[in-house]
Z-matrix of the N, CA and C atoms (Angstrom, degrees):
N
C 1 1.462
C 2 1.519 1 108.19
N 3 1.288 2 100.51 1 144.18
C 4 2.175 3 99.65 2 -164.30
C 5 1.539 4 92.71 3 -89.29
N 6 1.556 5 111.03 4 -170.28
C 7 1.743 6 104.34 5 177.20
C 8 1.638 7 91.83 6 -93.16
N 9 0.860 8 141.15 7 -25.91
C 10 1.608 9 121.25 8 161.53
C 11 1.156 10 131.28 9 -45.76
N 12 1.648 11 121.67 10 -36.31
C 13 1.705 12 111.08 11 -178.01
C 14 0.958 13 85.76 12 -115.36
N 15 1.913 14 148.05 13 37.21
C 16 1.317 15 125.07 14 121.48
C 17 1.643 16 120.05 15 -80.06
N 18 1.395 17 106.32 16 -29.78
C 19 1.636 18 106.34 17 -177.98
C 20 1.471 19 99.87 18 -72.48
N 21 1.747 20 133.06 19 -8.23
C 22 1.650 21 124.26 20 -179.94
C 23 1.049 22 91.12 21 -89.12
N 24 1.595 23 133.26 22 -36.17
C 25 1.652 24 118.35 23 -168.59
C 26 1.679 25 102.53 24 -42.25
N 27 2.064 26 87.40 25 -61.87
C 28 1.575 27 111.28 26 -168.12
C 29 1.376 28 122.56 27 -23.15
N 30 1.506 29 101.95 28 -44.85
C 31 1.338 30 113.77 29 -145.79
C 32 1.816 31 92.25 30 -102.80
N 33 1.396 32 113.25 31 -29.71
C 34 1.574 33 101.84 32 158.48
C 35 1.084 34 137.24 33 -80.98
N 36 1.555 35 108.99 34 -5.75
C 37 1.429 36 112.99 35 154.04
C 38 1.193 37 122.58 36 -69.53
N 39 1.257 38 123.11 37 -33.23
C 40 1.484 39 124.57 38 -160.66
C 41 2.128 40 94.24 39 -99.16
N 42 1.007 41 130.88 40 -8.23
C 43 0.948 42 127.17 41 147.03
C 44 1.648 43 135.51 42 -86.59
N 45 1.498 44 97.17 43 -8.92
C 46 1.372 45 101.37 44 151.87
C 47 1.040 46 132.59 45 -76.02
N 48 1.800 47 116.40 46 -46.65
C 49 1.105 48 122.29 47 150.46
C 50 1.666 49 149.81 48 -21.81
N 51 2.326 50 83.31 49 -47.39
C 52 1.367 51 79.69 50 170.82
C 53 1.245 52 131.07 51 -97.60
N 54 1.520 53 104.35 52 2.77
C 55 1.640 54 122.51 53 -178.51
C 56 1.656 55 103.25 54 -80.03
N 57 1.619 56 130.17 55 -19.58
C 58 1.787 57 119.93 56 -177.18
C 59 1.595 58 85.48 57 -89.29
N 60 1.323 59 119.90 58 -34.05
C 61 1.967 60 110.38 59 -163.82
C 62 1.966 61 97.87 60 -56.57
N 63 1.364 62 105.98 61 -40.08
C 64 1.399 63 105.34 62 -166.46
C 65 1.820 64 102.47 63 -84.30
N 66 1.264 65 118.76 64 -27.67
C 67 1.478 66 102.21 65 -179.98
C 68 1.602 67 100.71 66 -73.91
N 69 1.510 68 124.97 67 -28.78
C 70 0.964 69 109.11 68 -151.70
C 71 2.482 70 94.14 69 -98.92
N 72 0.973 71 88.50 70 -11.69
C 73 1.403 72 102.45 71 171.03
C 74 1.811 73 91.86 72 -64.63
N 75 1.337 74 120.33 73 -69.66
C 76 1.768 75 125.44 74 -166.83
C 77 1.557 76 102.68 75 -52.57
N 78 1.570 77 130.05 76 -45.44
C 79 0.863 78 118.15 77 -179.41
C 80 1.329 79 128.18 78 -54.79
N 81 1.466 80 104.33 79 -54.50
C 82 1.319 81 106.16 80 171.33
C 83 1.724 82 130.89 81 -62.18
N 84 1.638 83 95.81 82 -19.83
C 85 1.841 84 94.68 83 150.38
C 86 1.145 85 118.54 84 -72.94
N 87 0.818 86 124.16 85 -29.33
C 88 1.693 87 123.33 86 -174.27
C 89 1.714 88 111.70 87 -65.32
N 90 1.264 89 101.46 88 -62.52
C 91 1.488 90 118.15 89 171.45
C 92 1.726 91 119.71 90 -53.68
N 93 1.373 92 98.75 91 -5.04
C 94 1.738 93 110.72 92 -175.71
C 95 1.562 94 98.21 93 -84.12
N 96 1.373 95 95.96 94 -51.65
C 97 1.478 96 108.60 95 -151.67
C 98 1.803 97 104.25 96 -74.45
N 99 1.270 98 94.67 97 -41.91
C 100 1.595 99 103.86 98 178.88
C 101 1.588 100 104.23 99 -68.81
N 102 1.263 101 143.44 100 -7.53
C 103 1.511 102 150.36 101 -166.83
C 104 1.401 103 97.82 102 -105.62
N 105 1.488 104 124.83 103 -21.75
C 106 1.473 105 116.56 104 -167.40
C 107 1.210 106 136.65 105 98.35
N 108 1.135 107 122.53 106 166.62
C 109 1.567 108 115.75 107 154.75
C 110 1.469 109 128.33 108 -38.68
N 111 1.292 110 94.90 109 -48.76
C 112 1.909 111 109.08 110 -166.76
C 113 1.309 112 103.08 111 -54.31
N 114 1.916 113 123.41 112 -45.96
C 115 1.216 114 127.86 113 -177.81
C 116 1.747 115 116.63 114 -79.54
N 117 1.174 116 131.29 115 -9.53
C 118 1.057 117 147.81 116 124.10
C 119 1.774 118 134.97 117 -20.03
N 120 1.625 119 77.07 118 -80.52
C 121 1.774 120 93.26 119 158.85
C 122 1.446 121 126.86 120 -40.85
N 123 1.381 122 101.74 121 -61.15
C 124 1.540 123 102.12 122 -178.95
C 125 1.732 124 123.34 123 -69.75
N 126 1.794 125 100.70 124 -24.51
C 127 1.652 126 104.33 125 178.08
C 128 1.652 127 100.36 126 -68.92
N 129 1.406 128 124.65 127 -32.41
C 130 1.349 129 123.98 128 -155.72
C 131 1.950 130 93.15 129 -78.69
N 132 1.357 131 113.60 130 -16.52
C 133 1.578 132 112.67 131 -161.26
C 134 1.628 133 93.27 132 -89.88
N 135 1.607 134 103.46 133 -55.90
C 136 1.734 135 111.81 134 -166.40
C 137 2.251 136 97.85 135 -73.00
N 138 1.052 137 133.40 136 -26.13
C 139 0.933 138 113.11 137 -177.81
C 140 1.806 139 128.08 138 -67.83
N 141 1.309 140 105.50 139 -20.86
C 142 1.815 141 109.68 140 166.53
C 143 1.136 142 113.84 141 -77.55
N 144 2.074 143 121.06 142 -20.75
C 145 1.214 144 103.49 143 169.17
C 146 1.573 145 125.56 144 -91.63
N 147 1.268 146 116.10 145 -8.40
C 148 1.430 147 124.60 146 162.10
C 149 1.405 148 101.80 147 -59.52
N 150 0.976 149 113.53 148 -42.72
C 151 1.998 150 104.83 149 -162.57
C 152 1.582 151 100.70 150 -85.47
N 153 1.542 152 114.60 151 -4.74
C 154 1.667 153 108.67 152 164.58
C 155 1.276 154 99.46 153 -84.58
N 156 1.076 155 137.08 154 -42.70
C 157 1.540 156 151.49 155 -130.61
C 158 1.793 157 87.45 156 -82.03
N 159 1.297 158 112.94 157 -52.81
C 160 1.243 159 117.38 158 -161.31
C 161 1.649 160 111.28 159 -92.56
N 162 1.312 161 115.44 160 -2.05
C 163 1.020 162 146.92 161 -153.86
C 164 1.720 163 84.60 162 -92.30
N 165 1.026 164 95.81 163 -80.11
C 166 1.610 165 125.11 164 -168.95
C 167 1.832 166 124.96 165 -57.73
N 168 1.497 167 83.73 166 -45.38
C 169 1.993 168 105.66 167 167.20
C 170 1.951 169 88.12 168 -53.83
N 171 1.266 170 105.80 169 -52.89
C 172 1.823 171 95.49 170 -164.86
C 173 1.273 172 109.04 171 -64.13
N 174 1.241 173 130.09 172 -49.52
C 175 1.698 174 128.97 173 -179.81
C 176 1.576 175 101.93 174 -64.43
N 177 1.320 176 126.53 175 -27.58
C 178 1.646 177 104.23 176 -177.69
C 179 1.743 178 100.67 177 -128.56
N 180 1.446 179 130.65 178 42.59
C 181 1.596 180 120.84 179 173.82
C 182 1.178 181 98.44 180 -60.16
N 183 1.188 182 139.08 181 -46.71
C 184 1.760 183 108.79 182 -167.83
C 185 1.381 184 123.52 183 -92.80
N 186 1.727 185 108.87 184 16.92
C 187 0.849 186 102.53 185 157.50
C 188 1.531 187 122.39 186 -148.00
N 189 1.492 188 118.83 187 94.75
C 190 1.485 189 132.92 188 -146.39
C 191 1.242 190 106.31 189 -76.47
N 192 1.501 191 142.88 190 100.01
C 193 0.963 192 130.47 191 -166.86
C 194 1.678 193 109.49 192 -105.73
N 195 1.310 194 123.61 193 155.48
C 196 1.585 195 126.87 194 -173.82
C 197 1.822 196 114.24 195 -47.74
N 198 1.247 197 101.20 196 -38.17
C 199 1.583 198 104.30 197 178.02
C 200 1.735 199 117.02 198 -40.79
N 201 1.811 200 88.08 199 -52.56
C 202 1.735 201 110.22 200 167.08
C 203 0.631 202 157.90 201 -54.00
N 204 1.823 203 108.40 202 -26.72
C 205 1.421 204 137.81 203 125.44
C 206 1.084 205 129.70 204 -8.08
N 207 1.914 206 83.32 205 -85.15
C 208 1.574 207 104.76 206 -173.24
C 209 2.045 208 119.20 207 -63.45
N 210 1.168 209 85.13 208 -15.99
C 211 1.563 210 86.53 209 -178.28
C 212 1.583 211 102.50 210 -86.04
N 213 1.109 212 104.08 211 -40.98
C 214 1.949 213 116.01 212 -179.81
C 215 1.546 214 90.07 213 -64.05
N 216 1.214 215 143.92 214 -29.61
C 217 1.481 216 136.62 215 173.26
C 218 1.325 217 120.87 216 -57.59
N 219 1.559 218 105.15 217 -60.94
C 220 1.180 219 121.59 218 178.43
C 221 1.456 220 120.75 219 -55.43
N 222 1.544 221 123.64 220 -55.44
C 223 0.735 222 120.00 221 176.37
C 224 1.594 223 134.48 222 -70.73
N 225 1.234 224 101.76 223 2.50
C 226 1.528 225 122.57 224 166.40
C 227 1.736 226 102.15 225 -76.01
N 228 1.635 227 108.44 226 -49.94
C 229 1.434 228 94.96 227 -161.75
C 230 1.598 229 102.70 228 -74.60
N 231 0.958 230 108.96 229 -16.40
C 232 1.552 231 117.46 230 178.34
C 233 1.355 232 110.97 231 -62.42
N 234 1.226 233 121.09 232 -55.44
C 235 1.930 234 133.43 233 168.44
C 236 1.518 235 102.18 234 -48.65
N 237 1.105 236 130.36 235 -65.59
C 238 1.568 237 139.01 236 163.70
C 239 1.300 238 103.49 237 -19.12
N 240 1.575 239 115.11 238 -69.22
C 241 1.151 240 97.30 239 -155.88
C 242 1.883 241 126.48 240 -87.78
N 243 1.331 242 106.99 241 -1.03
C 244 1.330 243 148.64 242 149.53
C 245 1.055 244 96.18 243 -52.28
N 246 1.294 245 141.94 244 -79.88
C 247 1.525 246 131.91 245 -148.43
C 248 1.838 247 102.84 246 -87.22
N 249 1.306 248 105.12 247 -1.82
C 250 1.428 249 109.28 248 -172.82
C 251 1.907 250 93.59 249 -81.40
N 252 1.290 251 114.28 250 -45.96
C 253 1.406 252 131.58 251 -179.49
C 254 1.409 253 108.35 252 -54.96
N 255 1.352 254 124.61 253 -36.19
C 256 1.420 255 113.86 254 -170.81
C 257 1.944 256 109.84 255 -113.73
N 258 1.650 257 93.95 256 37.27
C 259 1.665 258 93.36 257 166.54
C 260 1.507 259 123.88 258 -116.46
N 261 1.062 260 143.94 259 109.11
C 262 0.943 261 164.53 260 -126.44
C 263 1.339 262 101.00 261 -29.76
N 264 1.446 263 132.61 262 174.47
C 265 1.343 264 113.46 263 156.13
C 266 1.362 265 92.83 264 -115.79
């Protein structure tokens, strides 16, 4: 393979890539909007604590403390119950 039809693979991979992020980005708008406010509500509540969550895992990974856990817990059951809201009825 020459360095030309490796940089076309490259570059159709990475446009494959970015073509599932965006279907799968629309879906999950779609599925927002059709879920309501309520499912809304709760993404708009759990999404500042994901961005602590991940925030925080980086300043302390080697050293996992219970708080981090419990917040990495929570915010799991919180995603759960979010994704429980946007399955069909």
């Amino acid at each position: 393979m020459s360095a030309d039809e490796a940089d076309k693979t490259l570059k159709q991979d990475l446009e494959d890539t970015r073509d599932d992020l965006r279907r799968a980005a629309d879906e999950i708008r779609v599925k927002l909007h059709l879920a309501g406010m309520d499912a809304k509500d709760a993404w708009d509540e759990i999404q500042p604590r994901l961005e602590d969550f991940e925030r925080r895992f980086d300043e302390k990974a080697d050293e996992v403390s219970e708080e981090l856990k419990a917040l990495g817990s929570d915010i799991k059951q919180r995603l759960l119950n979010i994704k429980a809201k946007l399955k069909p009825e």
